[in-house]
C-alpha positions in Angstrom: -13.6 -5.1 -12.3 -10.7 -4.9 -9.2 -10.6 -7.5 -7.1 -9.9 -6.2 -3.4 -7.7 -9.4 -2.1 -9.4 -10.7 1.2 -6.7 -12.1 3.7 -8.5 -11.1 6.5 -6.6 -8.1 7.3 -9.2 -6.0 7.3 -10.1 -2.9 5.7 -11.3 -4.0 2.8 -14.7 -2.3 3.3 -13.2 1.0 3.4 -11.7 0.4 -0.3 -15.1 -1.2 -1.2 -16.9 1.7 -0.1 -14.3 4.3 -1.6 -14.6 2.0 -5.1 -18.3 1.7 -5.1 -18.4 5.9 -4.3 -16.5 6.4 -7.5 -18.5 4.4 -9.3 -15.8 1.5 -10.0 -16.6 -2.2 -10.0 -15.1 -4.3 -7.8 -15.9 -7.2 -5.0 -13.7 -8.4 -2.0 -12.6 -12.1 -3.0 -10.2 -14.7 -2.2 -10.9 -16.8 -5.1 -7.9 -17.1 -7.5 -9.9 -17.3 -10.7 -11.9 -14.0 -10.0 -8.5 -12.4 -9.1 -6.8 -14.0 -12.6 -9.6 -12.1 -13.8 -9.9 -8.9 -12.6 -8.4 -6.1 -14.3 -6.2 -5.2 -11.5 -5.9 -6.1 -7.9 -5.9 -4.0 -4.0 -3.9 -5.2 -1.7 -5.2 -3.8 1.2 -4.6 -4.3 5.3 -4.9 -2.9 8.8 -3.2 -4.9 11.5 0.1 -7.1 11.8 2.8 -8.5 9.1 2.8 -12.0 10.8 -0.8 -12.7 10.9 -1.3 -11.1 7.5 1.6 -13.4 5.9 0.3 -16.3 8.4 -3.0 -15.9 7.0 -1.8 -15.5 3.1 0.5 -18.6 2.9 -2.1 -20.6 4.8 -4.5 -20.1 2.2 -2.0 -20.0 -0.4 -3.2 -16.8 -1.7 0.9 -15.6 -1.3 1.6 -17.8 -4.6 -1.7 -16.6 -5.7 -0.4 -12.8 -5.4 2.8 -13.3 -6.6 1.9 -15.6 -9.6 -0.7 -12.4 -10.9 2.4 -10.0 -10.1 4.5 -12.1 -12.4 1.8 -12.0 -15.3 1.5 -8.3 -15.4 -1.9 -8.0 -13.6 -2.1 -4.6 -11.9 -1.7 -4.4 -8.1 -1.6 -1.8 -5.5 -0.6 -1.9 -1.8 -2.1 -0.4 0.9 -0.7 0.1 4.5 0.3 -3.4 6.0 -0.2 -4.3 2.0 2.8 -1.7 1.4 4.9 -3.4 3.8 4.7 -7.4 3.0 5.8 -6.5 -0.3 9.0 -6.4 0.6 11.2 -9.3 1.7 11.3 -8.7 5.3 9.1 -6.8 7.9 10.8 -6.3 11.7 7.3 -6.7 12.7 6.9 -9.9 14.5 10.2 -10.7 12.5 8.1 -11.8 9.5 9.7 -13.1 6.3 7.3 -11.0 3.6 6.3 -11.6 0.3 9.7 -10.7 -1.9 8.0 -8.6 -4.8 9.7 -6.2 -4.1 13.2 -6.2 -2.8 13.6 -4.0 0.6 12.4 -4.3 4.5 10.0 -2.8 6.6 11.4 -0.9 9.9 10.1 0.5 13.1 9.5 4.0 13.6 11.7 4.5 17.1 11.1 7.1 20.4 14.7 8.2 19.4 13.4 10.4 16.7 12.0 14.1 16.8 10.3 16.0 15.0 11.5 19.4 13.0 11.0 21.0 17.5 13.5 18.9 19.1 10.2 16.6 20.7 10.3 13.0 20.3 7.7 11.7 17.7 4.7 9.7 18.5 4.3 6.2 17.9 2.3 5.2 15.7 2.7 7.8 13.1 -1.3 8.9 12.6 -2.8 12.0 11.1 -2.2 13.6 7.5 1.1 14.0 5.7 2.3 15.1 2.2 4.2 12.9 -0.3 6.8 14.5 -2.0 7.3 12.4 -5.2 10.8 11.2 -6.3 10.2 9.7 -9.4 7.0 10.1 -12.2 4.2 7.9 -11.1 0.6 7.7 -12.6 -1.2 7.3 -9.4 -1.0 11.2 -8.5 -1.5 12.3 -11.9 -3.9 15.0 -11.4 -3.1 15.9 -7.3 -1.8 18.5 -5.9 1.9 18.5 -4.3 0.6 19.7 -1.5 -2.2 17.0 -1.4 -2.4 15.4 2.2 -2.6 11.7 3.0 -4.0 9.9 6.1 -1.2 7.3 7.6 -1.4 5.2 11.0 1.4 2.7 10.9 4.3 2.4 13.5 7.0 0.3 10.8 7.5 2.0 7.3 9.1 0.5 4.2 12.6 0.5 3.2 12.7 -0.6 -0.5 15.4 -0.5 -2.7 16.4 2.6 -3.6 15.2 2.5 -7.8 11.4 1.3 -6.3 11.4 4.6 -4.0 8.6 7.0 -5.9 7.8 9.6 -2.8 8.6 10.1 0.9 6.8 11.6 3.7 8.7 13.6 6.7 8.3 12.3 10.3 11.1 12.1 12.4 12.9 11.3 9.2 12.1 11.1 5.4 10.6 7.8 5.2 9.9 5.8 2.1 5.6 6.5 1.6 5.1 4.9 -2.1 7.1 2.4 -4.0 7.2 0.2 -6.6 7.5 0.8 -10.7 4.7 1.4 -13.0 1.7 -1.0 -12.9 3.3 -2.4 -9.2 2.6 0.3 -6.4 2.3 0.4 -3.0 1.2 3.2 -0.8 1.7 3.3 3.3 -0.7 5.5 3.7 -4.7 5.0 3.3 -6.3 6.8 0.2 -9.6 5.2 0.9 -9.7 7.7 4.3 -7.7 10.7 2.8 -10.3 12.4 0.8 -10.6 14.0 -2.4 -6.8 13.3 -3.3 -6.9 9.3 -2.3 -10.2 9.2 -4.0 -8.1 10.3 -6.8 -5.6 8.2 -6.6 -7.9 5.3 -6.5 -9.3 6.5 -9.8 -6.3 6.6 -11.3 -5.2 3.4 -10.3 -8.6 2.0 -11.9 -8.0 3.8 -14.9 -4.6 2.7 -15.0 -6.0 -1.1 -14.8 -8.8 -0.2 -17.6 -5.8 0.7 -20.2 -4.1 -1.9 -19.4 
C-alpha cells in the first residue's frame, strides 16, 4: 500500500484518483504508523513552501518524513513536494526539509524563451524531461514523453541529485534525487499516459523493495 502524506497541501485527490485508476492501493494519511507501514510514500502539494513546511513541523509530520527517508522507505515528491526537499525555498524565504541538499529559486520576467519574448510566470502547460542520469521512474516512456508543470520557483539541487531538466527560459532542474528518493516538479497525476506510468513504476519500485 502508498501512503499519500496529508499536510494539507492539497492535491492529494488527484494522486488518489491517478493510484486508484491504476489499480494501486493506497489512502491519504497523516498517521505515522500507517506511513511506517506503507510500502512507499507521495509527497504530494499544490500551493506555498511556508504554509506547507508551517503545516509539516506543526504537526510534526517533518520528523515523521525525514525519519521514513532515513529508514529506506520509498518516497516521491511532487511539485511544492519537489521543492521542500531541499534545504531552502526563496518562496516566502522558507527553511525546507534538508533531504536533499540544494534550494528552490524563482523563475524571473528577465528570462525568454528560444524567440527573444520574456517567459510567463508561472511556468504552466507540458514540457519534456530530458534525463541526465538512469532513473527507474521513466523506465518504459518515451524521450519525448510530455509532462504537465505549473510552478513559478524550481529546484536547484546539488549537482550528483540532478536526474532530468526541462527548458523554459533556461534548463531548469525537473527530477532529482537517487534511486528510491525522487522528486518530480512536474504533476504526473495530470500528465497522462506517461505520468500514469511513472506512477506505476514508482509503485512497482516500492513493491520490490
Amino acid at each position: 500500500m502508498l501512503a499519500i502524506l496529508d499536510y494539507k497541501a492539497g492535491n492529494q485527490t488527484s494522486v488518489l484518483r491517478a493510484l486508484t485508476h491504476l489499480g494501486i492501493p493506497c489512502r491519504i494519511t497523516a498517521d505515522p504508523s500507517i506511513l511506517a507501514d506503507a510500502s512507499g510514500i507521495i509527497f504530494p502539494g499544490v500551493g506555498a513552501a511556508g504554509q506547507a513546511m508551517l503545516e509539516l513541523t506543526s504537526t510534526g509530520l517533518d520528523a515523521v518524513l525525514t525519519g521514513q527517508v532515513a529508514a529506506g522507505k520509498p518516497l516521491l515528491g511532487i511539485c511544492v513536494g519537489c521543492q521542500i526537499l531541499l534545504d531552502y525555498s526563496a518562496e516566502n524565504d522558507t527553511t525546507a526539509l534538508g533531504i536533499v541538499p540544494g534550494q528552490c529559486a524563482m523563475f524571473t520576467p528577465a528570462l525568454t524563451d528560444e524567440d527573444g519574448i520574456p517567459i510567463r510566470i508561472p511556468h504552466m502547460g507540458w514540457n519534456q524531461v530530458a534525463l541526465k542520469a538512469p532513473c527507474e521512474l521513466f523506465d518504459g516512456i518515451a524521450p519525448e514523453a510530455e509532462f504537465y508543470f505549473v510552478h513559478s520557483y524550481y529546484p536547484v539541487p546539488a549537482d550528483e541529485y540532478v536526474l532530468g531538466t526541462t527548458v523554459y527560459g533556461l534548463p531548469f532542474c525537473s527530477v532529482h534525487g537517487r534511486k528510491g528518493l525522487w522528486a518530480v516538479q512536474f504533476h504526473p497525476e495530470k500528465s497522462g499516459r506517461p505520468g500514469l506510468s511513472l506512477l506505476r513504476n514508482f509503485a512497482a519500485y516500492c513493491q520490490e523493495a
